[in-house]
Structures are given as C-alpha cells and as structure tokens.
C-alpha positions as a Markdown table, in Angstrom:
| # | Residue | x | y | z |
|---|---|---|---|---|
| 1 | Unk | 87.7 | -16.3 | 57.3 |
| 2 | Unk | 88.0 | -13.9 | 59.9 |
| 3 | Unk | 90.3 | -11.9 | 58.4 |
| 4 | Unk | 88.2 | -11.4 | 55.3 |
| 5 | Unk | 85.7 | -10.5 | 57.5 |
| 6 | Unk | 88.0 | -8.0 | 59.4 |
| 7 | Unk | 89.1 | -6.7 | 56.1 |
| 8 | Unk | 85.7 | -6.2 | 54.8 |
| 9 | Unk | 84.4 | -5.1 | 58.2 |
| 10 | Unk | 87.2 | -2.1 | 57.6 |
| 11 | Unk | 86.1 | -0.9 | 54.5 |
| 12 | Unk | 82.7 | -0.8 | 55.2 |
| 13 | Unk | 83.8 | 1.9 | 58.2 |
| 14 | Unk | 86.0 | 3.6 | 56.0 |
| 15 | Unk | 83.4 | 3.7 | 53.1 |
| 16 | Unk | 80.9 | 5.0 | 55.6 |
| 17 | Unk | 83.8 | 7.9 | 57.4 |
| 18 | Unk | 84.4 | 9.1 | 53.6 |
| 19 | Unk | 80.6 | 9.1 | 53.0 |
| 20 | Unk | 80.0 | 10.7 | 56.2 |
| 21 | Unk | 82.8 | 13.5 | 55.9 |
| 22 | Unk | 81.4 | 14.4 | 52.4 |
| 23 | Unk | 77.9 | 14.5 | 53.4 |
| 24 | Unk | 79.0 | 16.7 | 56.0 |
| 25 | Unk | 80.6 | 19.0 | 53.8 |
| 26 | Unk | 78.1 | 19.3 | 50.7 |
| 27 | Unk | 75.5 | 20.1 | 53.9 |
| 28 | Unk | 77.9 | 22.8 | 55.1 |
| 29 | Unk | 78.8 | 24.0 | 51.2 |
| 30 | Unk | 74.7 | 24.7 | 50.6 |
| 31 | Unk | 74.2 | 26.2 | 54.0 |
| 32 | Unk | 77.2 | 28.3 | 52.7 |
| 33 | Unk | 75.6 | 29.6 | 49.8 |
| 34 | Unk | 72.2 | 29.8 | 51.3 |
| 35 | Unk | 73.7 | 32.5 | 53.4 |
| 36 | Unk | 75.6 | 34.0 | 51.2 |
| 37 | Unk | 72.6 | 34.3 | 49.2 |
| 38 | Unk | 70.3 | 35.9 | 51.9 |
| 39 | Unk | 73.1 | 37.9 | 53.3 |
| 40 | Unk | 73.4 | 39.6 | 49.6 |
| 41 | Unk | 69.9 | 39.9 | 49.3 |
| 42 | Unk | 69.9 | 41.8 | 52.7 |
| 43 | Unk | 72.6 | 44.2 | 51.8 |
| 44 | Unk | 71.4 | 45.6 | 48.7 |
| 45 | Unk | 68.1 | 46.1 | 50.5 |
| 46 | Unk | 70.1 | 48.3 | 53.1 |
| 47 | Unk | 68.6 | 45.9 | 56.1 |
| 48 | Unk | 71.8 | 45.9 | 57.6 |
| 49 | Unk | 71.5 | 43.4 | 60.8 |
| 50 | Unk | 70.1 | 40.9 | 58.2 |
| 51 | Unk | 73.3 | 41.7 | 56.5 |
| 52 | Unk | 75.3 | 41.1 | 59.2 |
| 53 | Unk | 73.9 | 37.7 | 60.1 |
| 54 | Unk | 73.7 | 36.2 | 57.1 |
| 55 | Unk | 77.7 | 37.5 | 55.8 |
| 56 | Unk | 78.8 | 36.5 | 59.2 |
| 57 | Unk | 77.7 | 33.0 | 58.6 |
| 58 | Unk | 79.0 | 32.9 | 55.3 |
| 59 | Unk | 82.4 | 34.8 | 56.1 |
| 60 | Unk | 83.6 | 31.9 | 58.6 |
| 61 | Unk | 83.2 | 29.7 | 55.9 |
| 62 | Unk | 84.8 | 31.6 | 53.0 |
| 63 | Unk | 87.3 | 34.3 | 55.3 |
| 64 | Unk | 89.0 | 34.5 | 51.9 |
| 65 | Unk | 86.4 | 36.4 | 49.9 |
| 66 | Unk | 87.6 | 39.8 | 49.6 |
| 67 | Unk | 84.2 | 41.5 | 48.1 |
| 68 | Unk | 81.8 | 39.9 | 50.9 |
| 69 | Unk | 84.0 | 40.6 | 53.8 |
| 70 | Unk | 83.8 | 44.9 | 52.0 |
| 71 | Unk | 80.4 | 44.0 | 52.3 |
| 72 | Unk | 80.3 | 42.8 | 55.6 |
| 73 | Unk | 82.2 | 45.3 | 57.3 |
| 74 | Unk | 80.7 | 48.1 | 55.7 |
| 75 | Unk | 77.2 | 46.4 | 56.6 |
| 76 | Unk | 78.4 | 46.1 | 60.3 |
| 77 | Unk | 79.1 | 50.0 | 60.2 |
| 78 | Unk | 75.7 | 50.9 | 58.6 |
| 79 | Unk | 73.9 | 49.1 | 61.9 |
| 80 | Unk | 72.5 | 51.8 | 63.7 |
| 81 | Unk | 72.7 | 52.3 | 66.8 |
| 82 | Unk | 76.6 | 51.3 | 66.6 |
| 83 | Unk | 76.8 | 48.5 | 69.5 |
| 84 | Unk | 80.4 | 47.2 | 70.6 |
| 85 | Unk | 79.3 | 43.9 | 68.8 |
| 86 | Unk | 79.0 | 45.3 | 65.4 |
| 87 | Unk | 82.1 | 47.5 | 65.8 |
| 88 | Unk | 84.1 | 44.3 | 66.7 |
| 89 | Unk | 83.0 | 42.9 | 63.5 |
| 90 | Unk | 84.3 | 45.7 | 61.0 |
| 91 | Unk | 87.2 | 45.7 | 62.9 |
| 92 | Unk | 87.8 | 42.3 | 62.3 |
| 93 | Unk | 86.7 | 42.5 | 59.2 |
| 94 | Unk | 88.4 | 45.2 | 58.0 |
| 95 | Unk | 91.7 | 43.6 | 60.0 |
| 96 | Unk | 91.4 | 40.7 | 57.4 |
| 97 | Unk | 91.1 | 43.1 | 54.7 |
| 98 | Unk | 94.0 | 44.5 | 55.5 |
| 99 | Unk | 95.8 | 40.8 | 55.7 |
| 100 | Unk | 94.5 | 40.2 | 52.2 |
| 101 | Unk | 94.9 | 43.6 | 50.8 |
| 102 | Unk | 98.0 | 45.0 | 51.9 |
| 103 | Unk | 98.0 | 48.2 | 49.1 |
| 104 | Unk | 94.5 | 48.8 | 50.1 |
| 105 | Unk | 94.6 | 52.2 | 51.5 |
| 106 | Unk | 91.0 | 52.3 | 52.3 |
| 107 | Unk | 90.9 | 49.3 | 54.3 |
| 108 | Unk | 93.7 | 51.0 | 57.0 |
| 109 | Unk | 92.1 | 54.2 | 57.3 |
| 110 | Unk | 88.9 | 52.2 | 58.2 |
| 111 | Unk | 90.4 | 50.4 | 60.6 |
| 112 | Unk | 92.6 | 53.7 | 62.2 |
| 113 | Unk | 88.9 | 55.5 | 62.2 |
| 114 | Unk | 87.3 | 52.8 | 64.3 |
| 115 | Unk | 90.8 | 52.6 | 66.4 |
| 116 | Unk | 90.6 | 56.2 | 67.0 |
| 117 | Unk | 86.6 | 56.4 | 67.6 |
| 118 | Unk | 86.8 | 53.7 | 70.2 |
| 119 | Unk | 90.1 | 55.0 | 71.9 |
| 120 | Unk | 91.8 | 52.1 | 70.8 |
| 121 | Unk | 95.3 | 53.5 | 70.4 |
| 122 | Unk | 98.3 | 50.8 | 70.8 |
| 123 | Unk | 95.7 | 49.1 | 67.7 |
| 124 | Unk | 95.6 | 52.4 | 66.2 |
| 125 | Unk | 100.2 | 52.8 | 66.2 |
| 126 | Unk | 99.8 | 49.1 | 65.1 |
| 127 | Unk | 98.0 | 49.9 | 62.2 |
| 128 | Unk | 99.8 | 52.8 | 61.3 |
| 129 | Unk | 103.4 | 51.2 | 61.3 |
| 130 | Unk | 101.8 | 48.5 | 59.2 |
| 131 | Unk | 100.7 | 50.8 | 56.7 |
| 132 | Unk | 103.8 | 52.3 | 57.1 |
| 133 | Unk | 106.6 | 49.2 | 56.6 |
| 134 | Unk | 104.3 | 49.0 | 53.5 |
| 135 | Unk | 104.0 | 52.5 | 52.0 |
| 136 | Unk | 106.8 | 54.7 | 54.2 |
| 137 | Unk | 105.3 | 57.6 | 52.7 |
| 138 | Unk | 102.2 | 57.9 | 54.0 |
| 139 | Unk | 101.6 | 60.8 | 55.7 |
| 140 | Unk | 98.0 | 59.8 | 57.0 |
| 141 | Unk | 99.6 | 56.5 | 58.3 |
| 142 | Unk | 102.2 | 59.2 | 60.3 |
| 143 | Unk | 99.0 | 61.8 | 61.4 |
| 144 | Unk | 97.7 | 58.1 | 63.0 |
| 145 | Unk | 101.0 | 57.3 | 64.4 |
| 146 | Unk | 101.2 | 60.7 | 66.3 |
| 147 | Unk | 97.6 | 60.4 | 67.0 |
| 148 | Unk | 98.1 | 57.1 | 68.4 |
| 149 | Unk | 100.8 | 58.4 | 70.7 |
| 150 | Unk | 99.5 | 61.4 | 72.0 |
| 151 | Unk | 96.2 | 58.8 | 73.1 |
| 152 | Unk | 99.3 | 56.5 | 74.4 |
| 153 | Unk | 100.2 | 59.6 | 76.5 |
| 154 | Unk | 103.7 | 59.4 | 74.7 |
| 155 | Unk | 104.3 | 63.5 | 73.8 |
| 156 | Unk | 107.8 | 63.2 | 73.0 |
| 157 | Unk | 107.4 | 60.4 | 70.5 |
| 158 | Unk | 104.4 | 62.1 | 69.0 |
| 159 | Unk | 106.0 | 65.5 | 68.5 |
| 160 | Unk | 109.0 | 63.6 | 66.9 |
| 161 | Unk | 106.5 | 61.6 | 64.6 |
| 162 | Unk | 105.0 | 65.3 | 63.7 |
| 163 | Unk | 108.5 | 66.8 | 62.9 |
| 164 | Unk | 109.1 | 63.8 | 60.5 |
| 165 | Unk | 105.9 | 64.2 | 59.0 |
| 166 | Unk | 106.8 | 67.9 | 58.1 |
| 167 | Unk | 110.3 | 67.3 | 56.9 |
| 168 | Unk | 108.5 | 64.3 | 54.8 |
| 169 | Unk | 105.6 | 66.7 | 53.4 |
| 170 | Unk | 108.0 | 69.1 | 52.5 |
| 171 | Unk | 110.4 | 66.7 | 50.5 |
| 172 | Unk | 107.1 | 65.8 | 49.0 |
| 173 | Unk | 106.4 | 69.5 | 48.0 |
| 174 | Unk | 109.9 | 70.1 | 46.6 |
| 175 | Unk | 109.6 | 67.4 | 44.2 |
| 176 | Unk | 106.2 | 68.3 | 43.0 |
| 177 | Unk | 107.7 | 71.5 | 42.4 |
C-alpha cells in the first residue's frame, strides 16, 4: 500500500510541475504578444519611448526576430533627447543584428556610427574587422578601421590601414575601368 501511495503521490507532483511549467509559459507567451502588440502600435505612431518599452519587453523574449529588433533599435535612436540608456540599446540591438545578419551592411555602419559618436573606438576596430573577415573589400569597413585607430591613438597603424585602402580603391577603379 504504501508504495502505491508513494507512486501516486509522485505523479500527482509531476502532473502539477508540468502543469505548472506550462501555465507559466502560455502566461509569458500572451504577455509576449501583448507587447509585441503595443510596442508595434507605438512605433508606427512615432511615440518612440513607448516603442522602446514595449519592443524591449518583447525582444528578451523573442532575441531572434530580425524585423522587431530593426524596429527596436531604430526606435531607440528616434528617442530624443539621446540618453546613454537608449544608445546602449541600439547598440545592442544593432550588435544582434549584426550576429543574425552577417551581409547586412546597414546593420555595421549603424553600429560604427554610434561607436564613433560615443568615442567608442576598440568597439568601433571590432566592428570594422568583423565586417571585414566578412566582406574584405569594404572600404567603409577600412575608413572605420583607420578611424578607430587614430581614436586608439595608434598613427602608424592608421596610416598603414589608409595606404591599403588606396592601393584597394584603386584596384577597384582599374577593374571598373
């Protein structure tokens, strides 16, 4: 008897974890959406710190949806006046874009804007070799290389970076030629 009562005492636990767990998650699913759905409604009204709430909430739910965290980050830039807070936020968000989207040239010259605007520069020769193991020819990943270490106080380096870039552009005009 008492291990029929231990065995049934057991599944009544488990039945009640599992219930518990998936209760948990339908609650955190709708409170998902429910911010999704405000944080949308927000951003095509333009009331940006709305925006930003509501995306953030959703965003560390979902970090995999490319179009909201666009949204997000670009709704984080449209906050005036710019605070520290809301620059952190496009720059991560825009670093996760760049994760997810690797040929996403918009997504690195972003994030090397608000590098550069913010003085940010071993993040800004970070981004630009990124962009670089990916697309070697990018001369505007090379301009924020240089740019990077001039800010890095490294003029050597950046005047060899510029003298590649040169040699580079004009390979570049040769075969457009």
């Amino acid at each position: 008897i008492n291990i029929v009562v231990l065995v049934i005492l057991i599944g009544v636990i488990l039945g009640l974890g599992i219930s518990l767990y998936f209760a948990r998650e339908a609650s955190r699913m709708r409170i998902s959406r429910k911010a999704l759905a405000m944080g949308q409604a927000a951003f095509e009204k333009g009331d940006w710190p709305a925006a930003v709430k509501h995306l953030n909430r959703y965003i560390k739910k979902q970090p995999e949806d490319i179009e909201t965290l666009k949204n997000y980050a670009q709704a984080a830039m449209s906050v005036r006046p710019l605070s520290a807070n809301t620059i952190n936020r496009a720059i991560s968000a825009y670093s996760r874009l760049v994760e997810l989207c690797p040929s996403e040239l918009c997504n690195y010259e972003r994030l090397a804007t608000l590098y550069q605007a913010i003085g940010q520069f071993k993040d800004l020769a970070s981004v630009a070799q990124e962009r670089l193991s990916y697309e070697p020819n990018d001369l505007r990943a090379g301009l924020w290389l240089a740019h990077a270490q001039v800010g890095m106080n490294e003029p050597k380096e950046a005047i060899s970076t510029l003298q590649s870039l040169i040699l580079a552009a004009e390979g570049l005009a040769e075969e457009a030629e």
